[in-house]
Structures are given as structure tokens and as C-alpha cells.
PDB file of N, CA, C and O in Angstrom, chain B, residues numbered from 101:
ATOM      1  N   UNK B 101      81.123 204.055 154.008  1.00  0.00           N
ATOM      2  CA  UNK B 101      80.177 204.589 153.050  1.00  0.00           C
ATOM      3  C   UNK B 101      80.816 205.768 152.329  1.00  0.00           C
ATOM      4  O   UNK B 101      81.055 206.808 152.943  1.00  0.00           O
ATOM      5  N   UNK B 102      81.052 205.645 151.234  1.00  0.00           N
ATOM      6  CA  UNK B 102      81.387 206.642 150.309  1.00  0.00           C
ATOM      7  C   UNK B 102      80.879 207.457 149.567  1.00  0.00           C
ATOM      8  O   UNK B 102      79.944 206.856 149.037  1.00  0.00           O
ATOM      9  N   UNK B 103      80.919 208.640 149.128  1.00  0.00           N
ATOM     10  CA  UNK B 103      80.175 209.358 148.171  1.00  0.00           C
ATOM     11  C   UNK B 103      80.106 208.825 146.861  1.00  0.00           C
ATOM     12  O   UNK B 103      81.000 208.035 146.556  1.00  0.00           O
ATOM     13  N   UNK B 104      79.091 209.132 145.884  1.00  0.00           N
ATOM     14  CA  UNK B 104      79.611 208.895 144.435  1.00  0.00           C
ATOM     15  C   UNK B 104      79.839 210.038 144.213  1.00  0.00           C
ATOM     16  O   UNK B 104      78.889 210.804 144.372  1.00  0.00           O
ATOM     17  N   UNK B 105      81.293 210.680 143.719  1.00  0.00           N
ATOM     18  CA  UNK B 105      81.224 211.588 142.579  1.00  0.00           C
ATOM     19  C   UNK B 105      80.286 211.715 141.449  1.00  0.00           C
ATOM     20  O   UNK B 105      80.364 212.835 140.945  1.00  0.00           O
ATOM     21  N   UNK B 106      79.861 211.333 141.171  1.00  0.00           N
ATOM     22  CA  UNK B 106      78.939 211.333 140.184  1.00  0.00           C
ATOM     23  C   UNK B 106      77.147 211.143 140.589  1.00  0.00           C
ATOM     24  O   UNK B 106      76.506 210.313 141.233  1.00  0.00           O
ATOM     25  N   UNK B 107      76.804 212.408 139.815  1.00  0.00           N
ATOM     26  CA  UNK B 107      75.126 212.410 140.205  1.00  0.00           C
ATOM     27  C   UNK B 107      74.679 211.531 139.445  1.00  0.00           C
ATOM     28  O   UNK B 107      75.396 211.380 138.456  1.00  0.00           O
ATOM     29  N   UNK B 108      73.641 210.768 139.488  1.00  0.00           N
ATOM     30  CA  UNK B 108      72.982 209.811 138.963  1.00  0.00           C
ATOM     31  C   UNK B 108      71.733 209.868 139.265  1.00  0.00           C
ATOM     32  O   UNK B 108      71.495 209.430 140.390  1.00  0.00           O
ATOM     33  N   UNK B 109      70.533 210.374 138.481  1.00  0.00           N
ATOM     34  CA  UNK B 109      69.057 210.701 138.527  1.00  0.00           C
ATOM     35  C   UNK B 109      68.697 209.231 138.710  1.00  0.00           C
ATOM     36  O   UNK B 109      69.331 208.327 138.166  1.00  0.00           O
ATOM     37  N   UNK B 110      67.297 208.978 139.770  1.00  0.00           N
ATOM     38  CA  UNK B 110      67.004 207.727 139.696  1.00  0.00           C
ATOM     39  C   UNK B 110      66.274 207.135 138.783  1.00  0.00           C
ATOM     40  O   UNK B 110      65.690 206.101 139.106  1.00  0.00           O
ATOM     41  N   UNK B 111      66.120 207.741 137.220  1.00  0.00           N
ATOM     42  CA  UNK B 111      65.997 207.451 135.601  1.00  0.00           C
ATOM     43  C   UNK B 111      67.065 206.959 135.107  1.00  0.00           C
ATOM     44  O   UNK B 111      67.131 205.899 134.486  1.00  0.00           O
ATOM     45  N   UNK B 112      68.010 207.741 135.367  1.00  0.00           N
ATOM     46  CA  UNK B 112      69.269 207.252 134.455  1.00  0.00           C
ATOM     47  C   UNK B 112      70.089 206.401 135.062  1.00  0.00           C
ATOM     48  O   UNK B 112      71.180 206.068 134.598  1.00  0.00           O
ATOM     49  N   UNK B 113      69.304 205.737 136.835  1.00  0.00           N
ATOM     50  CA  UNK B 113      70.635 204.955 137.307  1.00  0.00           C
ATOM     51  C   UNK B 113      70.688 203.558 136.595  1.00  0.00           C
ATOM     52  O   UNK B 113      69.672 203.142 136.037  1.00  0.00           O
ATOM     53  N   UNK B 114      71.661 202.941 136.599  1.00  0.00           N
ATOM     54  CA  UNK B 114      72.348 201.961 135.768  1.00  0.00           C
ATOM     55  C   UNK B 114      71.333 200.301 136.549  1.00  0.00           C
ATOM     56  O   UNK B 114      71.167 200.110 137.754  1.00  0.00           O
ATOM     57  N   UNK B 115      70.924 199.534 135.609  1.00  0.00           N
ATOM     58  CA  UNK B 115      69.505 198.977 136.177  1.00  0.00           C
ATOM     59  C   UNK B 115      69.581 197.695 135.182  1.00  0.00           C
ATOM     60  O   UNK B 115      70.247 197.753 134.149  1.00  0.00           O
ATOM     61  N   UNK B 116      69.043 196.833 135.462  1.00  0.00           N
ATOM     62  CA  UNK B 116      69.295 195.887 134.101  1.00  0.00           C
ATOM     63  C   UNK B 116      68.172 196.143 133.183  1.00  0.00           C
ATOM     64  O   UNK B 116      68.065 195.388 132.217  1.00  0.00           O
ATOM     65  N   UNK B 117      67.396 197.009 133.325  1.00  0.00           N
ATOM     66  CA  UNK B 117      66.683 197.524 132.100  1.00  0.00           C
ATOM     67  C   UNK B 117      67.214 198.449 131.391  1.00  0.00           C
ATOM     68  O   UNK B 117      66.845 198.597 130.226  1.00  0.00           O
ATOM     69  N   UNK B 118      68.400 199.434 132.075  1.00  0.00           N
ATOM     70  CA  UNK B 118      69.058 200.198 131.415  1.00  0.00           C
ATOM     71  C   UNK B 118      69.945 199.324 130.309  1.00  0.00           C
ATOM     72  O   UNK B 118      70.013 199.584 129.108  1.00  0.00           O
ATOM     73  N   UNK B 119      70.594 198.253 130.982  1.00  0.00           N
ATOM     74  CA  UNK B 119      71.769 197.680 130.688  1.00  0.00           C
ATOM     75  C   UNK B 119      71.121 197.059 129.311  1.00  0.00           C
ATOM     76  O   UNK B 119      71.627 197.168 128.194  1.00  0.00           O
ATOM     77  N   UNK B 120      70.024 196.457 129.596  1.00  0.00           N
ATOM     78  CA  UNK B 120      69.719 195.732 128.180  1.00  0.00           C
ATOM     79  C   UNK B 120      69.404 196.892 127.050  1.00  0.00           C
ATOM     80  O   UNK B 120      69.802 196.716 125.898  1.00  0.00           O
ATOM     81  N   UNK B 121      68.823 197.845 127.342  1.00  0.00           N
ATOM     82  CA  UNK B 121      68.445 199.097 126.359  1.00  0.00           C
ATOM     83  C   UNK B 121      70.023 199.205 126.112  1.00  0.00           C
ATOM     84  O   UNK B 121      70.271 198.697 125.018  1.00  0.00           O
ATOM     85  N   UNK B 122      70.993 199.609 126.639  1.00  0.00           N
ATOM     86  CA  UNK B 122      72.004 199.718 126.089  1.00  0.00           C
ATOM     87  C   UNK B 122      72.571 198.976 125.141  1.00  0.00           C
ATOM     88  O   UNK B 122      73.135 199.417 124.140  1.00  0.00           O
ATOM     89  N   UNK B 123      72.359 197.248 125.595  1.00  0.00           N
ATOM     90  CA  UNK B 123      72.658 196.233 124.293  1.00  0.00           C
ATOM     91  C   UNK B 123      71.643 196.352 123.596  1.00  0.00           C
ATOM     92  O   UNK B 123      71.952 195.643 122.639  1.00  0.00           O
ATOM     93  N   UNK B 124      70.730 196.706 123.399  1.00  0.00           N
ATOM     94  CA  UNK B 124      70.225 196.733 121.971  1.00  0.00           C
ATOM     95  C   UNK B 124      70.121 198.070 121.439  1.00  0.00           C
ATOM     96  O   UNK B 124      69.602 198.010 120.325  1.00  0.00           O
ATOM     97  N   UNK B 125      70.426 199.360 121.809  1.00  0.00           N
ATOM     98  CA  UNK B 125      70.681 200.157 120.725  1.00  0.00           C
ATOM     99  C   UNK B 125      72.088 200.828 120.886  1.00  0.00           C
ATOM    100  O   UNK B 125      72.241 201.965 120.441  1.00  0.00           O
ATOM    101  N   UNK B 126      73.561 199.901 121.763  1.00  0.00           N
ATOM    102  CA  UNK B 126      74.397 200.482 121.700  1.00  0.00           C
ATOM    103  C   UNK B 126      75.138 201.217 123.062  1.00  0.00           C
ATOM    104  O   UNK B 126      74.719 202.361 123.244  1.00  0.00           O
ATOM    105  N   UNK B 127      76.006 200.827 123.896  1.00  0.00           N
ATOM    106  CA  UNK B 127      76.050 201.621 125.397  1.00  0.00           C
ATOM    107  C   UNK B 127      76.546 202.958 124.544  1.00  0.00           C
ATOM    108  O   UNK B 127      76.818 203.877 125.317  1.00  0.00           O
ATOM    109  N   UNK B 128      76.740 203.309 123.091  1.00  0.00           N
ATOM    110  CA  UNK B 128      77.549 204.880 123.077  1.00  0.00           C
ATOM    111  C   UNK B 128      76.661 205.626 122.951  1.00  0.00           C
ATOM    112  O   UNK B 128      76.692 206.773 123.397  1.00  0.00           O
ATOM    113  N   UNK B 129      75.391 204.975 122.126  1.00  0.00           N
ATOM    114  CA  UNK B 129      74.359 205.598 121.992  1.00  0.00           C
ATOM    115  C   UNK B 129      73.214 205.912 123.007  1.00  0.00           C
ATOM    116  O   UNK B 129      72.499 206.888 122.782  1.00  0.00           O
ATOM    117  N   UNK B 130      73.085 205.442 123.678  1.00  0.00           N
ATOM    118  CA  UNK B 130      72.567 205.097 125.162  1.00  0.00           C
ATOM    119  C   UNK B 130      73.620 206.241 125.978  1.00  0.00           C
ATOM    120  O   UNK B 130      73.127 206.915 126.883  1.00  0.00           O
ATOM    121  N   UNK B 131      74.503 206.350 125.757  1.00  0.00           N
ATOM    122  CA  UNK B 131      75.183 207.716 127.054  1.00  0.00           C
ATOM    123  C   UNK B 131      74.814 209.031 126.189  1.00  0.00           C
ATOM    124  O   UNK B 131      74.731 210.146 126.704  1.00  0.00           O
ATOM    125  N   UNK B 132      74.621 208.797 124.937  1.00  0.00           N
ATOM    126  CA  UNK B 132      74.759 210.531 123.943  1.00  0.00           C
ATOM    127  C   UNK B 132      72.716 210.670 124.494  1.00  0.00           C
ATOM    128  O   UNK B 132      72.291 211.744 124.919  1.00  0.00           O
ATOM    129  N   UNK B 133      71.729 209.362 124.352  1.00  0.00           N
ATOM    130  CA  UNK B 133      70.691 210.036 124.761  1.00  0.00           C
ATOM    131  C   UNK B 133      70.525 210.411 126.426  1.00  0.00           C
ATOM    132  O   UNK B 133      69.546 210.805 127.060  1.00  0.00           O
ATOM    133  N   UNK B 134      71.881 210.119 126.824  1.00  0.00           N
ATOM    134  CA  UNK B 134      71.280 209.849 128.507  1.00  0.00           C
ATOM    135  C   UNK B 134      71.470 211.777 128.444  1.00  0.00           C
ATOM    136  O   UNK B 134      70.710 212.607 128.943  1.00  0.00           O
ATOM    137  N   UNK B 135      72.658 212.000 127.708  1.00  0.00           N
ATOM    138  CA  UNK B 135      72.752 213.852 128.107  1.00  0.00           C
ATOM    139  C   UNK B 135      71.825 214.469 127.427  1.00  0.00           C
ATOM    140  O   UNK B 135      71.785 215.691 127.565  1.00  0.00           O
ATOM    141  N   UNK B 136      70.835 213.821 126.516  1.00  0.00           N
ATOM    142  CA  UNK B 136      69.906 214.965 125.854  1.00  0.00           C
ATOM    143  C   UNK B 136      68.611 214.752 127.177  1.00  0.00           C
ATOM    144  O   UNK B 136      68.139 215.889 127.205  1.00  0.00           O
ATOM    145  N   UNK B 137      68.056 214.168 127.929  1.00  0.00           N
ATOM    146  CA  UNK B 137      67.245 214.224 128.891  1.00  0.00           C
ATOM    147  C   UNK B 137      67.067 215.494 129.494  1.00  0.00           C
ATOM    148  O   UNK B 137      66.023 216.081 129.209  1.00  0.00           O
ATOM    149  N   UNK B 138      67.668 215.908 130.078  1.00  0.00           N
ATOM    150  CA  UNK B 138      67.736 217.341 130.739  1.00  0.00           C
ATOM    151  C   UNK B 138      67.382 218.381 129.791  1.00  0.00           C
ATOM    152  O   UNK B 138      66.457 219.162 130.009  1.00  0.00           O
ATOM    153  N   UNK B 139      68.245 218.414 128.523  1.00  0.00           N
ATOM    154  CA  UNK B 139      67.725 219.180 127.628  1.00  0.00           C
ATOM    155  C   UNK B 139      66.187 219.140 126.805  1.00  0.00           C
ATOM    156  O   UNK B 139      65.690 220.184 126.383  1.00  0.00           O
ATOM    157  N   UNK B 140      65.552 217.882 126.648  1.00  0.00           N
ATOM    158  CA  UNK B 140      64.232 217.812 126.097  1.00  0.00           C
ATOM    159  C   UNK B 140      63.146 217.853 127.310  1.00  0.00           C
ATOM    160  O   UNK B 140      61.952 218.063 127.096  1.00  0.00           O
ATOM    161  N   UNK B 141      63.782 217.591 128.829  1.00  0.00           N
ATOM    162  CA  UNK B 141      62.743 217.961 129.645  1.00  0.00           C
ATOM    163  C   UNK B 141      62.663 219.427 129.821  1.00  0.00           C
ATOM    164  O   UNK B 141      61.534 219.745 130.193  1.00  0.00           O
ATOM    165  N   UNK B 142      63.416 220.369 129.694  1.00  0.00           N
ATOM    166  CA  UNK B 142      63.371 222.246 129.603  1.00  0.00           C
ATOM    167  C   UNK B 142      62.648 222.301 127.652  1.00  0.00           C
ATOM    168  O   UNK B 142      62.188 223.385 127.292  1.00  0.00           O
ATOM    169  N   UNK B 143      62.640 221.539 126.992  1.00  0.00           N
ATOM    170  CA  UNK B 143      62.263 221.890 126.014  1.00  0.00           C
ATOM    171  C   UNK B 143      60.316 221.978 126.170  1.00  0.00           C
ATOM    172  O   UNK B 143      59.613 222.936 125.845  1.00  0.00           O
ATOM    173  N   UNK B 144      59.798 220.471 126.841  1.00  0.00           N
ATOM    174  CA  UNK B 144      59.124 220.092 126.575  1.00  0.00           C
ATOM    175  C   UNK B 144      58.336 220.669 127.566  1.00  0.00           C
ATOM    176  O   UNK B 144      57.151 220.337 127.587  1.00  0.00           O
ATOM    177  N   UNK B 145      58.829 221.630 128.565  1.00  0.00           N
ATOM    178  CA  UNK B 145      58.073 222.224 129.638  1.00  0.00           C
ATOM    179  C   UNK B 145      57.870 223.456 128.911  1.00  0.00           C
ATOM    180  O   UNK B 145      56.723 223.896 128.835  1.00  0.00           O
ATOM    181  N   UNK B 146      58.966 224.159 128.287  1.00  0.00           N
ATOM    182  CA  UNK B 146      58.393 225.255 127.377  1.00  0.00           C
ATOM    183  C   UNK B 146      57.355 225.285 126.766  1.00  0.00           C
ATOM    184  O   UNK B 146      56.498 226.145 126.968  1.00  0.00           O
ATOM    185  N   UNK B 147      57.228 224.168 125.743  1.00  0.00           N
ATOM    186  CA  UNK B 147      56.080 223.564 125.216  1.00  0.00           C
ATOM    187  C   UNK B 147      55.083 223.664 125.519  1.00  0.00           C
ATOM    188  O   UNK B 147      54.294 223.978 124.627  1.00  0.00           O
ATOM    189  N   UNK B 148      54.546 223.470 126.886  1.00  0.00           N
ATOM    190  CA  UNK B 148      53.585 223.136 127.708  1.00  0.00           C
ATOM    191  C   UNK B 148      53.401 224.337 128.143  1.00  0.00           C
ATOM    192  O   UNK B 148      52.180 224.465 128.223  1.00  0.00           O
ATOM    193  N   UNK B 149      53.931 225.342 128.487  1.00  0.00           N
ATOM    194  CA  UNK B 149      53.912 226.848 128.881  1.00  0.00           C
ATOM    195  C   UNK B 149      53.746 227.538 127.698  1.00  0.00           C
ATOM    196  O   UNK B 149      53.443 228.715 127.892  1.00  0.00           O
ATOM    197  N   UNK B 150      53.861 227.139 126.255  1.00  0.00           N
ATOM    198  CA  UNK B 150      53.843 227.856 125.147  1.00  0.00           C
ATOM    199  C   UNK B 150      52.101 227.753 124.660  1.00  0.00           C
ATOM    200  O   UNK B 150      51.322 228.627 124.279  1.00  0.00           O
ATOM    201  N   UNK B 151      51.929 226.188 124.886  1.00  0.00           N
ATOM    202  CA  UNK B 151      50.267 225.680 125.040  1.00  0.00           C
ATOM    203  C   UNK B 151      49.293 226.350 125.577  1.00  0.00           C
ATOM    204  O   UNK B 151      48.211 226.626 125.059  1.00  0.00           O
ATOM    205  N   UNK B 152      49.825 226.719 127.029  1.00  0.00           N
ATOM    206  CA  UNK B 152      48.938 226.949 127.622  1.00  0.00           C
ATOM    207  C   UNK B 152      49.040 228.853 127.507  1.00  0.00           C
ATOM    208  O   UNK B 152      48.211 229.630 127.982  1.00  0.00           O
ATOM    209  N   UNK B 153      50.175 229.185 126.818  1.00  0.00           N
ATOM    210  CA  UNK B 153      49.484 231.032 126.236  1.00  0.00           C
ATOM    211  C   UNK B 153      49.191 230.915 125.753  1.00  0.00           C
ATOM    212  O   UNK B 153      48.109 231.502 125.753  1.00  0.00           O
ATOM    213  N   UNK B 154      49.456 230.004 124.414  1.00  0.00           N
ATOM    214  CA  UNK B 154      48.626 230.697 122.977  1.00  0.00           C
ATOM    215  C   UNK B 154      47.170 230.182 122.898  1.00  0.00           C
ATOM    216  O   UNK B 154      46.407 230.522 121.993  1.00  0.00           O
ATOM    217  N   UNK B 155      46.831 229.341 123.900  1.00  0.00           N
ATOM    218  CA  UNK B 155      45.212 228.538 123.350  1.00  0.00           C
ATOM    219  C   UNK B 155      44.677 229.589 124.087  1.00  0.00           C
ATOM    220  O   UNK B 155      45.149 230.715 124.244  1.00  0.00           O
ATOM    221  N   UNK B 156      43.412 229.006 124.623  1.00  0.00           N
ATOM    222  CA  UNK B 156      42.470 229.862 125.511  1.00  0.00           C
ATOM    223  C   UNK B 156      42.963 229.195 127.370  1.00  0.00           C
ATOM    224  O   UNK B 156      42.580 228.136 127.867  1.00  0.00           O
ATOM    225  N   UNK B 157      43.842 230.200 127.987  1.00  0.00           N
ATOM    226  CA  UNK B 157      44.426 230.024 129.265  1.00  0.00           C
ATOM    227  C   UNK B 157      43.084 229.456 130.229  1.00  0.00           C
ATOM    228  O   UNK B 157      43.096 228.606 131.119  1.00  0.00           O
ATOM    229  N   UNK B 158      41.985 230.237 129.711  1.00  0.00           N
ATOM    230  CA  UNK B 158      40.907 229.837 130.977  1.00  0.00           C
ATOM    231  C   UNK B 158      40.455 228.520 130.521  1.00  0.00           C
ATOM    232  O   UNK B 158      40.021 227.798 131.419  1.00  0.00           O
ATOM    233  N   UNK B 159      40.457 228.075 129.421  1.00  0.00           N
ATOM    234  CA  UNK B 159      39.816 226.752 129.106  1.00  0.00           C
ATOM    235  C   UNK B 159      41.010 225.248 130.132  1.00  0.00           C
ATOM    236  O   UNK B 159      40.704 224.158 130.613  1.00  0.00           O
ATOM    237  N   UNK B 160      42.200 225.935 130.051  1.00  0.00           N
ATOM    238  CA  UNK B 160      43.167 224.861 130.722  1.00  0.00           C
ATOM    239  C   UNK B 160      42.696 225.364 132.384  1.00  0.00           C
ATOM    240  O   UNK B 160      42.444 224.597 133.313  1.00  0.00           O
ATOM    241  N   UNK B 161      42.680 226.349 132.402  1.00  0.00           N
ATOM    242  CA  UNK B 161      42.504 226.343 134.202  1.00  0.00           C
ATOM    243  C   UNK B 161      41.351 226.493 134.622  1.00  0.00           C
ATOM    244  O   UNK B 161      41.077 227.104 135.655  1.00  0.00           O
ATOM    245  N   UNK B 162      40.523 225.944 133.858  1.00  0.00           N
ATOM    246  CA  UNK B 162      39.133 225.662 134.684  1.00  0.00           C
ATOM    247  C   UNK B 162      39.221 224.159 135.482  1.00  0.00           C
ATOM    248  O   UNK B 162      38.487 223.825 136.411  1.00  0.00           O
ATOM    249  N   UNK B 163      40.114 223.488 134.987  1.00  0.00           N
ATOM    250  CA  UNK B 163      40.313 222.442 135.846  1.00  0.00           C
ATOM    251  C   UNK B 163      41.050 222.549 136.967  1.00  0.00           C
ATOM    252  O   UNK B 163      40.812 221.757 137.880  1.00  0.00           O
ATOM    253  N   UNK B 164      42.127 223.581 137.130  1.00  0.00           N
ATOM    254  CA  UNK B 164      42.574 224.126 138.357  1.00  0.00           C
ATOM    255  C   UNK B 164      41.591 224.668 139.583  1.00  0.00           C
ATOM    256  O   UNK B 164      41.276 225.858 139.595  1.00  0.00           O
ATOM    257  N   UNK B 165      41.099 223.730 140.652  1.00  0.00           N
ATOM    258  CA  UNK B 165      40.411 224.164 141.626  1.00  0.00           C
ATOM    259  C   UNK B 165      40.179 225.474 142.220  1.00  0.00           C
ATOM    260  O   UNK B 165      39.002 225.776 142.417  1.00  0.00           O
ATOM    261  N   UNK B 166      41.112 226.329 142.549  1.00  0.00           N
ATOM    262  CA  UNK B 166      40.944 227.345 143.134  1.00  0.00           C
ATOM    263  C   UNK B 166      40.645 228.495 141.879  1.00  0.00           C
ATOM    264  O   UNK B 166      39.870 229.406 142.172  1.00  0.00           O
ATOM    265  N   UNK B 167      41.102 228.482 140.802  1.00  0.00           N
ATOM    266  CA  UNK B 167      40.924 229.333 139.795  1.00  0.00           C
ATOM    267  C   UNK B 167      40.008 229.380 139.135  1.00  0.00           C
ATOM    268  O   UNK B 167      39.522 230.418 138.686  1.00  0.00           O
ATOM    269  N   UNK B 168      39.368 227.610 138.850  1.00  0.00           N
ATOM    270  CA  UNK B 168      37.775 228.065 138.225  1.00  0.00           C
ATOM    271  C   UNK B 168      37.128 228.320 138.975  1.00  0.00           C
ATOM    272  O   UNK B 168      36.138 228.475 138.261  1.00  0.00           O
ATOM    273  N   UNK B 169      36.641 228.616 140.353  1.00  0.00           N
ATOM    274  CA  UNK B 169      35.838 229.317 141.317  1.00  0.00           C
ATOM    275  C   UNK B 169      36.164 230.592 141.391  1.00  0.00           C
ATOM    276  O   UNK B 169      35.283 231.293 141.888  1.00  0.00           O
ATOM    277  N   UNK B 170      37.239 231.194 141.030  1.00  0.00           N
ATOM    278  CA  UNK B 170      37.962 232.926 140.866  1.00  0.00           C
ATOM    279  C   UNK B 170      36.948 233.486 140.066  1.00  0.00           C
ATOM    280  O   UNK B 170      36.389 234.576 140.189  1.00  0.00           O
ATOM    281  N   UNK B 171      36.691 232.095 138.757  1.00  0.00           N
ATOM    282  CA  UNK B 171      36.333 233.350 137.172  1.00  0.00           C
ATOM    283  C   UNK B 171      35.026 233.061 136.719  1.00  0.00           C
ATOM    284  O   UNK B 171      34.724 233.264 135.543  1.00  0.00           O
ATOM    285  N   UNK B 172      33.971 232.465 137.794  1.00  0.00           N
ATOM    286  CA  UNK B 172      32.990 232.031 137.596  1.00  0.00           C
ATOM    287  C   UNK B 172      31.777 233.257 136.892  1.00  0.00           C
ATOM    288  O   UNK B 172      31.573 234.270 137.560  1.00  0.00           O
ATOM    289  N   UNK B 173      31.049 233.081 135.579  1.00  0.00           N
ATOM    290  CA  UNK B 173      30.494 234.018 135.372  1.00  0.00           C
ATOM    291  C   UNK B 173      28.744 233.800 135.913  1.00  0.00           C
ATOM    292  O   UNK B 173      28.231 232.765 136.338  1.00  0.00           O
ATOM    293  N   UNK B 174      28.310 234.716 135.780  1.00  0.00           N
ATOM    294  CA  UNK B 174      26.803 234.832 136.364  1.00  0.00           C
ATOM    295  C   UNK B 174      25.441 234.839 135.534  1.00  0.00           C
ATOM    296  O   UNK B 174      24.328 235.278 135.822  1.00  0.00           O
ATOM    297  N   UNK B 175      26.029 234.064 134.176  1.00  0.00           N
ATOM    298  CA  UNK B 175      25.304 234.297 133.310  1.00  0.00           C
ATOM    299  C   UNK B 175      23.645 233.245 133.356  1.00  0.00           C
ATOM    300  O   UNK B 175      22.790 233.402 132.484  1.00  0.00           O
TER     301      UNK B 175
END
């Protein structure tokens, strides 16, 4: 049993669904999107952290269990 040198996420491992996505838009093009992954998943979490300051924070975490019972008002 050998190591792979190489990390391989179990998204990007090599699959015959990969293989055919590769024949139809290209295996060069298919390796240039395999390295933007990492980069649009840190983008798209920003995103989601950028969402949730600028709207109204309590409107997203009232669905968070322990937190909408924190900010419950008495009105």
C-alpha cells in the first residue's frame, strides 16, 4: 500500500463523471477549474459572512436554536 503524493479532495477525485465532464468541456479546462475550487469556496463563504453583517444579523439567527431563545423580547 502506497501513499499518493498527491491530495485529491473526494470532489475532485478522478470518477467517470469527472472523466466525461472533462470530454466535453476539455481535460485542460477541467484542471484550470479544478484549481479555482478552493478559491471560490473562501470567496463564497465571505459572501455569506458579508450577508449575514450587512442585513439584519437577528433576522438570520433566529433560526439558530440557542440564540433565538437568548434575544427573546417581552413584548
Amino acid at each position: 500500500m502506497g501513499m499518493r503524493s498527491e491530495f485529491s479532495p473526494w470532489w475532485l477525485a478522478t470518477t467517470s463523471s469527472s472523466n466525461m465532464l472533462g470530454k466535453l468541456i476539455g481535460q485542460k479546462y477541467f484542471s484550470i477549474a479544478r484549481t479555482w475550487v478552493p478559491t471560490l469556496a473562501v470567496w463564497g463563504s465571505v459572501g455569506g459572512v458579508a450577508l449575514v453583517h450587512f442585513t439584519d444579523w437577528r433576522l438570520i439567527l433566529d433560526y439558530v436554536p440557542y440564540v433565538s431563545g437568548k434575544f427573546k423580547n417581552d413584548d
